[in-house]
ZABA-630473 format. One line per field, with one value per residue (C-alpha): x, y, z; residue number from 1. Coordinates in Angstrom, 2 decimals. Example, Ala and Ser with C-alpha at 12.3 -4.5 7.8 and 13.67 -1.06 7.14 Angstrom:
2
u <- (12.30,13.67);
v <- (-4.50,-1.06);
w <- (7.80,7.14);
num <- (1,2);
This chain:
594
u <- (40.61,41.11,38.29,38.41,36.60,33.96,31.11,30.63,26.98,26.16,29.05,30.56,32.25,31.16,28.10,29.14,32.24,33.80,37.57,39.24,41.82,44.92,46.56,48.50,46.50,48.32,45.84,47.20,45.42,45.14,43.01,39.44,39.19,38.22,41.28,39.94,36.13,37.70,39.49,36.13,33.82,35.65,35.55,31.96,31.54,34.74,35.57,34.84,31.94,34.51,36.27,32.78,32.30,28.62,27.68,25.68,24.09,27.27,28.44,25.79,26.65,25.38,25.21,21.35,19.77,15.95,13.72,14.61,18.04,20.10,23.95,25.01,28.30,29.06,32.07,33.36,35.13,37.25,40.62,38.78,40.90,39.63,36.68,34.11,31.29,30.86,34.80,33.60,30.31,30.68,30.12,28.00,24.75,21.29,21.37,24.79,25.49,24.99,27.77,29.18,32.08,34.52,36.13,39.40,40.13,36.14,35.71,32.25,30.41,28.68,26.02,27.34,30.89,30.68,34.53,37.17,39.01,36.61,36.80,34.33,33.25,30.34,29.47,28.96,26.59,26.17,23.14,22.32,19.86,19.24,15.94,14.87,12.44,15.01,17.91,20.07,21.62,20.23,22.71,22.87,25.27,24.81,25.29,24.42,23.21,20.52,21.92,19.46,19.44,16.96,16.05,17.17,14.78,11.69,9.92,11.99,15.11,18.66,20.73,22.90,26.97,27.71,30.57,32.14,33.07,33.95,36.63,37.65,37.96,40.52,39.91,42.01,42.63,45.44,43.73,46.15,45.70,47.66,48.98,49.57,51.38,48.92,49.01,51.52,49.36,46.18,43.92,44.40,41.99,44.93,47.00,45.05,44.17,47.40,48.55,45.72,46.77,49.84,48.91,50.93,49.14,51.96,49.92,52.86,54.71,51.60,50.39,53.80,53.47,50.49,51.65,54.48,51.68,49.97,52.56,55.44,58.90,58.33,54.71,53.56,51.92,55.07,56.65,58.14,56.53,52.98,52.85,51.70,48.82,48.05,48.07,46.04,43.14,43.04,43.16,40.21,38.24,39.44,37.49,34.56,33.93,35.50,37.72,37.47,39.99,43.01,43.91,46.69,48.18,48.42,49.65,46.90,43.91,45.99,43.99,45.14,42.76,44.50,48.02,47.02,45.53,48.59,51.18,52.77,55.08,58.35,61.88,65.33,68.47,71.73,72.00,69.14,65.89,63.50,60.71,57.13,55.88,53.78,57.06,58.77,58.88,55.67,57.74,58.80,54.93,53.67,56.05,55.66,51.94,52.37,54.46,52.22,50.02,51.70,52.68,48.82,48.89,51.74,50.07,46.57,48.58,50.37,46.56,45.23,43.28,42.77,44.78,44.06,45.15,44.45,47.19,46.44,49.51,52.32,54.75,54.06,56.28,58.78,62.00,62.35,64.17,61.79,58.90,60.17,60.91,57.61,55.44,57.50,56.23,53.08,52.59,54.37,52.59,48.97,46.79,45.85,46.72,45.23,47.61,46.66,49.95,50.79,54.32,55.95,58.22,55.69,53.50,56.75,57.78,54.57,53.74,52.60,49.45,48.51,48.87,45.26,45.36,42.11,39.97,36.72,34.73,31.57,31.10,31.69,34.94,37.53,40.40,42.82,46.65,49.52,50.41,47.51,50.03,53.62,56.34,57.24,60.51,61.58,59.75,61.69,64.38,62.70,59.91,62.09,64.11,60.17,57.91,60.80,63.82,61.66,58.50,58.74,59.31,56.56,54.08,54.69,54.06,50.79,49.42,49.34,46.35,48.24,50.57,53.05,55.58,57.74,59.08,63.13,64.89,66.33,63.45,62.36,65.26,66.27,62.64,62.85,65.89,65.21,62.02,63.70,65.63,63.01,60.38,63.16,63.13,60.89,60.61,59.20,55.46,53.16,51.71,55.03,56.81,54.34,51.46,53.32,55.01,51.70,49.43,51.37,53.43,56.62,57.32,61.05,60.06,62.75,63.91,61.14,58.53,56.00,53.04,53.42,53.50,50.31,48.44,49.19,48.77,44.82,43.87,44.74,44.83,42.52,44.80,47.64,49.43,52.63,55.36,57.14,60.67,59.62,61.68,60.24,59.89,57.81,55.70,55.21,54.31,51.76,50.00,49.91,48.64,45.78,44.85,44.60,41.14,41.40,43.08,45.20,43.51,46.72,49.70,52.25,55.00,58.19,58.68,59.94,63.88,63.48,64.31,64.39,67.56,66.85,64.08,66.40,68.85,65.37,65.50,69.11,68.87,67.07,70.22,72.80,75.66,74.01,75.92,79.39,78.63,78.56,82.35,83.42,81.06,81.48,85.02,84.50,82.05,84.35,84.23,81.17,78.70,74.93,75.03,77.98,76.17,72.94,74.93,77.28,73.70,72.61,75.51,75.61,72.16,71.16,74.27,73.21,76.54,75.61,71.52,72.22,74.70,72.08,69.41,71.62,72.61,68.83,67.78,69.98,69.11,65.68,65.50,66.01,63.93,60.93,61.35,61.27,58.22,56.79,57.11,56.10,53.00,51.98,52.72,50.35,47.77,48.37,47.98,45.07,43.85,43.89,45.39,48.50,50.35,53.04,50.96,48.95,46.87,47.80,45.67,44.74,48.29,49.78,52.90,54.96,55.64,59.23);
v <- (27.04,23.39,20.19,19.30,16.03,14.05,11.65,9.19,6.99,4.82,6.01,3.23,0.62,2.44,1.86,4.47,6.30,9.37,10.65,13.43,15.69,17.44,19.87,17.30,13.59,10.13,7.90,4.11,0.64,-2.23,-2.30,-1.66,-0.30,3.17,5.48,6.25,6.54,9.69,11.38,11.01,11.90,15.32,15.77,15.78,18.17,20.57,19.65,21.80,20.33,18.95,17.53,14.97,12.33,10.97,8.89,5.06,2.75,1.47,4.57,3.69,0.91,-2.49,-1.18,-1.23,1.54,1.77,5.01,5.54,5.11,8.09,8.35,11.37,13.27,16.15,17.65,20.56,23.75,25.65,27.90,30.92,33.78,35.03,33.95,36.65,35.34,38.92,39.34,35.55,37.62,35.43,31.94,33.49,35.52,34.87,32.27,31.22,29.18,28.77,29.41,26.81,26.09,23.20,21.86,20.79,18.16,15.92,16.67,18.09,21.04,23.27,25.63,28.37,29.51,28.78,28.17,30.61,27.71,26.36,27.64,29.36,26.36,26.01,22.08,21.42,18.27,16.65,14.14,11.82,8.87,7.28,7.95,4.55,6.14,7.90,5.95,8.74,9.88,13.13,15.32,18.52,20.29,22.30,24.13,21.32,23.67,20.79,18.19,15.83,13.67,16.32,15.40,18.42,16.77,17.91,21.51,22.83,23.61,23.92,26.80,25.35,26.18,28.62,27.78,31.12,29.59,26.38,28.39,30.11,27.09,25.78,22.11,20.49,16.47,14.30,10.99,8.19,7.79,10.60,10.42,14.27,14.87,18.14,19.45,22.47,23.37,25.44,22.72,22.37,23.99,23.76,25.46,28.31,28.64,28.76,31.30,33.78,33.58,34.37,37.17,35.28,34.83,35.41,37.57,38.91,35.71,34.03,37.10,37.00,33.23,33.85,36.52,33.94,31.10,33.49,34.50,32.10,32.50,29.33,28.46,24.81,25.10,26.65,23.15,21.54,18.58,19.94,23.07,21.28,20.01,23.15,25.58,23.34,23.04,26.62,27.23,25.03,26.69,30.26,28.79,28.29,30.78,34.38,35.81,33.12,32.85,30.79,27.41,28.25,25.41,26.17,24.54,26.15,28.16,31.26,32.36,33.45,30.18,27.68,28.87,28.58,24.83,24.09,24.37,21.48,20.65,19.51,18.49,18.95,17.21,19.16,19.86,17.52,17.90,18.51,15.72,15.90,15.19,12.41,10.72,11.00,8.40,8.34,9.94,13.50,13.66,13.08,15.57,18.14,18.48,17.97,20.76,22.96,22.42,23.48,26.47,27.15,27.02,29.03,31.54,31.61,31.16,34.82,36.34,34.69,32.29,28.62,25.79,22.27,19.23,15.86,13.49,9.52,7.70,9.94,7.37,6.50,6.96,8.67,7.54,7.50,10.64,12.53,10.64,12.88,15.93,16.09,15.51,18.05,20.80,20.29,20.43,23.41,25.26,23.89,25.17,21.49,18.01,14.75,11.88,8.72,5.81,2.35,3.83,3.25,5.38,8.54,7.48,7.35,11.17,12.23,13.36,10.28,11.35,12.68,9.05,7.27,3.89,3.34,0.42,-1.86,-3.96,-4.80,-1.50,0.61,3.02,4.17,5.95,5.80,7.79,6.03,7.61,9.50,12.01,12.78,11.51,13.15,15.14,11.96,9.14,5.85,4.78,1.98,4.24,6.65,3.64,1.82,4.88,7.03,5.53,2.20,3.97,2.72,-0.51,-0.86,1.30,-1.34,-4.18,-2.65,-2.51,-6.13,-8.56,-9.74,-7.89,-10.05,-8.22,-10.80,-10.80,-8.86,-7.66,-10.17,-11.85,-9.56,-9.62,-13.49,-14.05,-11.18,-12.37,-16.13,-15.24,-12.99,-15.26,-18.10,-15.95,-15.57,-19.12,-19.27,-23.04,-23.28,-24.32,-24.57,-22.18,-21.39,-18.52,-16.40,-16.52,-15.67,-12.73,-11.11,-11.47,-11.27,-8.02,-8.64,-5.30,-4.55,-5.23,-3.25,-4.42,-7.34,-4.64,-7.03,-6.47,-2.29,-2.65,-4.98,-3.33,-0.24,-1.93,-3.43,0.63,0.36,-3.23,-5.82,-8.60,-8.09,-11.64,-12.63,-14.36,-15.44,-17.54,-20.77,-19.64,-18.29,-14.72,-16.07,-17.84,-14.80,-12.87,-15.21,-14.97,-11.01,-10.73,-13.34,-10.91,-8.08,-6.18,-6.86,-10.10,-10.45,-12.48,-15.40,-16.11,-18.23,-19.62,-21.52,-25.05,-25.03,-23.96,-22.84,-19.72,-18.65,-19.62,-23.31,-23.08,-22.17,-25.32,-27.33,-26.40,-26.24,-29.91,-31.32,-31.55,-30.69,-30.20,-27.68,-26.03,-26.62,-23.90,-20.84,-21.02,-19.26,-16.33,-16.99,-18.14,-18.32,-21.38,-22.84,-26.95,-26.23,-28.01,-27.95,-27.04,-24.99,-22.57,-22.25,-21.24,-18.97,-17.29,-16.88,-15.38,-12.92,-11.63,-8.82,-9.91,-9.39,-10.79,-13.97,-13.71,-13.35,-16.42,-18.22,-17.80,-18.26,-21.86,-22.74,-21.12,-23.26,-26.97,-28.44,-30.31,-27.27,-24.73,-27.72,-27.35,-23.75,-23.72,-25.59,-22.95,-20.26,-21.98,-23.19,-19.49,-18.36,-20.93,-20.01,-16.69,-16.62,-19.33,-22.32,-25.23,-27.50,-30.38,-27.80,-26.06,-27.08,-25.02,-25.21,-23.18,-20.40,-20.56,-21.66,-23.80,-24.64,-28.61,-29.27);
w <- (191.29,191.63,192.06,195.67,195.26,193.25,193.71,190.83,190.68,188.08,185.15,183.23,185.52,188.68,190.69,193.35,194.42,195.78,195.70,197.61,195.33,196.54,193.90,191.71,191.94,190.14,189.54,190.54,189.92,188.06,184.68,184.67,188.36,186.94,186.19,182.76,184.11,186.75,184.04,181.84,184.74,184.94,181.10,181.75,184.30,183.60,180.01,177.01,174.16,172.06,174.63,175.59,174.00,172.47,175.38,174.98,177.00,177.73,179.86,182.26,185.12,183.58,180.34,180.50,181.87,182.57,182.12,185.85,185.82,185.87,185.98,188.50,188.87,190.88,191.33,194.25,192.99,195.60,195.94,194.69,195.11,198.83,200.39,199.99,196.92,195.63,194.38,192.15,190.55,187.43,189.52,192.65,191.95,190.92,187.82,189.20,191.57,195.49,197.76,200.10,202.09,201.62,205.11,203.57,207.12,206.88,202.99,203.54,202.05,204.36,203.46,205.83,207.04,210.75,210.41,209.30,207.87,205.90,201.94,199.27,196.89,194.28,192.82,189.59,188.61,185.59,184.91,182.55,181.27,178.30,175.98,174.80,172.08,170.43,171.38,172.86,175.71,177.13,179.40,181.57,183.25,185.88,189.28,191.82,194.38,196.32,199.01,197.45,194.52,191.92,188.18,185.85,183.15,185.23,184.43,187.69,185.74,187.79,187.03,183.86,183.75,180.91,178.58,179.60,183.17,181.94,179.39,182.68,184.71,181.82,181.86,179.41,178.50,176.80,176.33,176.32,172.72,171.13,167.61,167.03,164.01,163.03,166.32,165.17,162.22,161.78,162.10,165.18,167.97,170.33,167.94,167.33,170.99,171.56,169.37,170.40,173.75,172.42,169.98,167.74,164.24,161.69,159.31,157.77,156.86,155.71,153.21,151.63,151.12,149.29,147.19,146.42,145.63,143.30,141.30,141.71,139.82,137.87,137.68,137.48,134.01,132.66,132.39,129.47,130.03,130.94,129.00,126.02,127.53,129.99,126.51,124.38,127.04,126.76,123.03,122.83,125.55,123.86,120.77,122.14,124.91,124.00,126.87,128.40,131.83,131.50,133.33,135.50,138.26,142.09,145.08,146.84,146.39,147.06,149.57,153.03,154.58,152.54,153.05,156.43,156.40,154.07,157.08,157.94,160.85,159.93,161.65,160.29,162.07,161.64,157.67,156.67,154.41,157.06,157.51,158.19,161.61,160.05,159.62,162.70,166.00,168.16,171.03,169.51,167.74,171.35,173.09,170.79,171.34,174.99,174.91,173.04,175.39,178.48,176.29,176.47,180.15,180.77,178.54,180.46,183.92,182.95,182.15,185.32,184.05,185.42,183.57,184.77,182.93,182.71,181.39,181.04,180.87,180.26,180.36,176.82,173.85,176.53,177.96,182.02,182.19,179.72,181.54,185.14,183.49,181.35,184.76,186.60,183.71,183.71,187.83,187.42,184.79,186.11,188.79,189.27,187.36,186.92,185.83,185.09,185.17,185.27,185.77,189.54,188.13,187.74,190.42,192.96,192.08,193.34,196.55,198.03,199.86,196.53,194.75,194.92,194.80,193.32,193.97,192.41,194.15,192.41,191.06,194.78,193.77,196.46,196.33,199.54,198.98,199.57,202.63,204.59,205.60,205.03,207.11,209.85,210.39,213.68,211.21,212.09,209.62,208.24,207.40,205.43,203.69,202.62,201.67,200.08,198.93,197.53,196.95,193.21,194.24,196.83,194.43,191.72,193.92,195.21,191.31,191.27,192.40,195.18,197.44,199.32,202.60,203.07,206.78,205.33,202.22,201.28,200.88,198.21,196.52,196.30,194.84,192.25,191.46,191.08,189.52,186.26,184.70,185.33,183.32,180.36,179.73,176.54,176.64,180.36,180.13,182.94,185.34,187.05,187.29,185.21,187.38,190.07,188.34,187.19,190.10,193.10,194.07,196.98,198.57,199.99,203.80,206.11,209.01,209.66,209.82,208.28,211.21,210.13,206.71,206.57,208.61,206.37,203.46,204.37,204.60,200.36,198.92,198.67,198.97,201.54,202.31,204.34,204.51,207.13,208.46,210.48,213.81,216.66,215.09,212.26,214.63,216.49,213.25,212.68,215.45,215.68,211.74,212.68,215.50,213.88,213.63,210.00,209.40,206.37,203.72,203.77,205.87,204.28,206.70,205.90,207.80,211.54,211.35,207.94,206.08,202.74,201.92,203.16,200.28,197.89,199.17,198.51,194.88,194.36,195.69,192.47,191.43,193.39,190.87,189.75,192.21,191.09,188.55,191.55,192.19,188.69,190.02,194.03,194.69,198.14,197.09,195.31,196.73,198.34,199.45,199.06,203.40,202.65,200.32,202.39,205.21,202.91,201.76,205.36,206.02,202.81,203.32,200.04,197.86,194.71,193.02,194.89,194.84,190.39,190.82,192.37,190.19,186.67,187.81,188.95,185.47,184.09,185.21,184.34,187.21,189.75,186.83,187.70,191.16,191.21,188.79,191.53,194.62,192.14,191.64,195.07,196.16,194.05,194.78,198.71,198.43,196.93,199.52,197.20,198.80,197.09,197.32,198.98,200.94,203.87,206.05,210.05,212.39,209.61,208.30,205.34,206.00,203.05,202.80,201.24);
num <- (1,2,3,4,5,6,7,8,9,10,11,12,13,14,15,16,17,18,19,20,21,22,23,24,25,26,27,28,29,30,31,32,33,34,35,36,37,38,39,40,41,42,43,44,45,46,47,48,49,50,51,52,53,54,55,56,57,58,59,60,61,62,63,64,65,66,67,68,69,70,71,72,73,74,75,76,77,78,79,80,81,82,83,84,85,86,87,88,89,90,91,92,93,94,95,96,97,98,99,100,101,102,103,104,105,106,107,108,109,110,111,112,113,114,115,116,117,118,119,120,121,122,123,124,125,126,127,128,129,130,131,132,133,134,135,136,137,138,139,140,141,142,143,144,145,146,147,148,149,150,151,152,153,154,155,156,157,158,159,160,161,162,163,164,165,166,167,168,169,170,171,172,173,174,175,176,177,178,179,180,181,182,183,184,185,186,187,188,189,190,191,192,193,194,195,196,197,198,199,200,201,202,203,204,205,206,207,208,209,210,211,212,213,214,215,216,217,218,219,220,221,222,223,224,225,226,227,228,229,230,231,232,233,234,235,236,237,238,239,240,241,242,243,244,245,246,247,248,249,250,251,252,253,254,255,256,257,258,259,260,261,262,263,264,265,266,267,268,269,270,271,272,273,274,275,276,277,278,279,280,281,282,283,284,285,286,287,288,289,290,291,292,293,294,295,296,297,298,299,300,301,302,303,304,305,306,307,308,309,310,311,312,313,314,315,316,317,318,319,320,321,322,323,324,325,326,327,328,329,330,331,332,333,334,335,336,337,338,339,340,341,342,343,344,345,346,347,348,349,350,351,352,353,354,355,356,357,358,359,360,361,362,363,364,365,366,367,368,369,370,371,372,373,374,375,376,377,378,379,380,381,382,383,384,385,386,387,388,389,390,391,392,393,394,395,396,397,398,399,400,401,402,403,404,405,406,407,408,409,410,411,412,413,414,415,416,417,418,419,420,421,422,423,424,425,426,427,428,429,430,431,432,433,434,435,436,437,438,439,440,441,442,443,444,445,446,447,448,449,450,451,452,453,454,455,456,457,458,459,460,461,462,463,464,465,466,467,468,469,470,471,472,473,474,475,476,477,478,479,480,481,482,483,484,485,486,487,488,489,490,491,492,493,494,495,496,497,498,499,500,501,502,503,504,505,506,507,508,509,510,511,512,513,514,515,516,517,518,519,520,521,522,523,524,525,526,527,528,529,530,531,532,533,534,535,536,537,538,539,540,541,542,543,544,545,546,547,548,549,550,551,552,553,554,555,556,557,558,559,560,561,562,563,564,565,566,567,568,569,570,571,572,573,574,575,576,577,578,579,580,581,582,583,584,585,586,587,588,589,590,591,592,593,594);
């Protein structure tokens, strides 16, 4: 079974919203546009009790509900195993709920199959509102088995979801927040879970441990240094109580329980003293539980039962290369997983119409994938080389405020480049570099496809700007992103005759012998000048020797590091249509003033 899609109203920072769910989702956006709020949503409706949190005003949409108000979330179960109802007795009978049919291609539920391709699904809703009299939160969960909006609260009941299904089902969360270090002990619900699925409770071990406790070769009280004390306590007690039991010293209470709740989880390196969990680096205490987990659904997986998990952030605490391989577990050991990542990294391994980039807009909550279909098997080249090979790249410029295509490559790359080492510079004040670095994304544009890729990019971003040369290409760019049915939000266009590498000659020319210090990296530039090196960077489009050259000699000089600071900033301001002493608008477009 897997969740097909959800509808959100009125839950924390969402006023309304509905997402579509392939088998293995990543969650992508910037902060509060409602990754968490998903992952908590399905907590609700899927997770078990101790998984749900107490819920406040604050997990209602303004933080104020009224009597009226309710907060509604209903989720659509499907990939039951065949299609007939009666084999699913436990989810579809009287007091269960209704059959429907999903129709995987619209996303709708139907109540009748009047298409063989069209799946067996049952919803599951989950309502809310807060009581002001006694200051709580009441809840239901149920089988949302009405196309309209109904009020469980009311004498008219709904059918509620028994904990048994929701066990079956097999939701399971790792909150982002995850400091596990008792997570291999019996105190912990996972633990135990684990190990019955297992039928692995170490009865044995743990009744000779006890028998040990009780009666230990050298008993605590026995001490030289203690016994004194431990035999005159009970010489006095002797006198006044006759037969009276003596005072003997424990680790535990040498009972079966407490041997149990006195486990421990500890690691030894090589021929070390082993150390407790508590002690160890965040990263091993987080995999270890992780791991445990996926144990769990490996084990329910063999008995054929559902395992779904929810992971927020697994990038933390983890390298890269433990990052890829924990992500590649747990899609293969779940019937369905939720991830949650500010990662490019994790969001690029993905299948990419499985990444949602999610987006907020006063409180309205959509979810669009990165690609609304996979490439094609005769997909153009520059296709393949921008949605695969830099899918990280482009994914982490899309997670920014502001996503800028620049019309080539080497775009991108001479104003990453530039833009690194100018962000280093502790001592730089201003706006600057910073700004521009945090709010506005540049995606690797291939081969001048700058008209595709924003008209792409307006199905999933908010703000999509361009950039483009001043020659008769960039004028022709302009025109066509004006024109389109959705116009970009901001066009930014270098001067007539310019390119970007006649910007960078504009800031290498705050002071020109700045560029003396290329030749010990560039020989060729050795005796250059200033026109000499533009046309030696036109010429060497995507060197990175020479793009790293570049930007160490501007990082270097205040004068140039001022000038810089200053195209940082008015691209910033431009793009998000604020106007600058660099940047004037011409007939909708902004033309950079040198």
């Amino acid at each position: 079974m897997r969740v097909a899609d959800l509808s959100i109203k009125n839950y924390r920072g969402v006023r309304n919203g509905h997402l579509r769910f392939k088998s293995h989702v990543v969650l992508v956006g910037g902060n509060n546009t409602g990754k968490t709020t998903v992952i908590e949503a399905l907590t609700l409706l899927l997770g078990r009790d101790r998984l749900i949190r107490d819920l406040t005003e604050h997990d209602f949409f303004g933080s104020d509900p009224q009597p009226a108000d309710r907060m509604h979330l209903v989720a659509t179960i499907t990939d039951f195993d065949g299609e007939d109802p009666n084999a699913h007795p436990d989810w579809f009978r009287d007091g269960r709920a209704v059959p429907k049919w999903w129709d995987e291609k619209t996303g709708m539920v139907n109540a009748t199959q009047t298409n063989a391709s069209w799946r067996l699904c049952c919803q599951i809703g989950v309502q809310a509102y807060f009581d002001r009299p006694s200051l709580t939160v009441e809840v239901v969960r149920y089988f949302h088995d009405h196309d309209e909006l109904i009020d469980p609260f009311d004498e008219d009941t709904p059918v509620g979801v028994p904990p048994k299904l929701i066990q079956q089902f097999g939701f399971f969360l790792v909150r982002a927040s995850r400091t596990w270090d008792r997570v291999l002990s019996w105190g912990s619900e996972l633990f135990r879970r684990t190990l019955q699925a297992a039928a692995a409770q170490p009865s044995g071990a743990i009744l000779a441990q006890r028998d040990r406790l009780r009666a230990p070769e050298r008993a605590i009280e026995d001490d030289p240094h203690i016994a004194p004390l431990i035999n005159s306590v009970n010489d006095e007690v002797a006198r006044c109580i006759a037969g009276s039991p003596k005072l003997t010293l424990r680790v535990t209470n040498t009972d079966s329980r407490s041997v149990l709740d006195a486990v421990s989880p500890h690691y030894t390196v090589g021929a070390g003293m082993s150390v407790p969990a508590a002690r160890q680096g965040s990263g091993l205490i987080s995999l270890q539980g992780l791991f445990l987990l996926l144990e769990l659904g490996r084990l329910r997986s063999e008995a054929g039962e559902g395992f779904t998990m929810a992971l927020e952030e697994p990038e933390l605490h983890l390298p890269p290369a433990t990052q890829q391989q924990l992500v590649l577990r747990v899609q293969a050991l779940s019937s369905q997983t939720f991830i949650t990542t500010h990662s490019p990294t994790i969001a690029a391994m993905a299948d990419p119409t499985s990444v949602l980039m999610l987006r907020n807009v006063d409180g309205t909550l959509t979810a669009a994938p990165f690609l609304t279909e996979k490439l094609a098997n005769n997909a153009a080249s520059w296709q393949r080389k921008f949605y695969q090979h830099s899918r990280a790249e482009v994914i982490d410029a899309l997670m920014h405020a502001t996503v800028l295509i620049p019309e080539g490559r080497s775009d991108h790359l001479l104003l990453k480049t530039i833009l690194r080492p100018l962000m280093l510079r502790q001592e730089w004040d201003g706006e600057h570099a910073y700004s521009f670095g945090l709010d506005v994304g540049v995606v690797p544009t291939e081969d001048a496809k700058v008209l595709e890729i924003a008209r792409d990019f307006l199905r999933i971003h908010p703000r999509v700007c361009c950039l483009v040369d001043g020659d008769r290409e960039g004028h022709r760019y302009s025109r066509e992103l004006l024109d389109l049915n959705q116009p970009v939000i901001t066009v930014l266009r270098w001067p007539d005759g310019y390119e970007i590498e006649d910007v960078i000659g504009w800031i290498l020319q705050a002071d020109v012998t700045s560029i003396v210090g290329l030749s010990s990296d560039i020989p060729a530039l050795d005796g250059a000048d200033l026109a000499g090196v533009i046309s030696h960077m036109k010429a060497k489009k995507c060197d990175v020797v020479l793009y790293e050259a570049v930007a160490e000699v501007i990082s270097e000089n205040q004068a140039c590091r001022e000038r810089a600071s200053e195209l940082f900033q008015a691209m910033t301001s431009a793009c998000t249509g604020v106007a600058s002493a660099r940047y004037v608008m011409i007939n909708q477009v902004w033309i950079f003033q040198p």
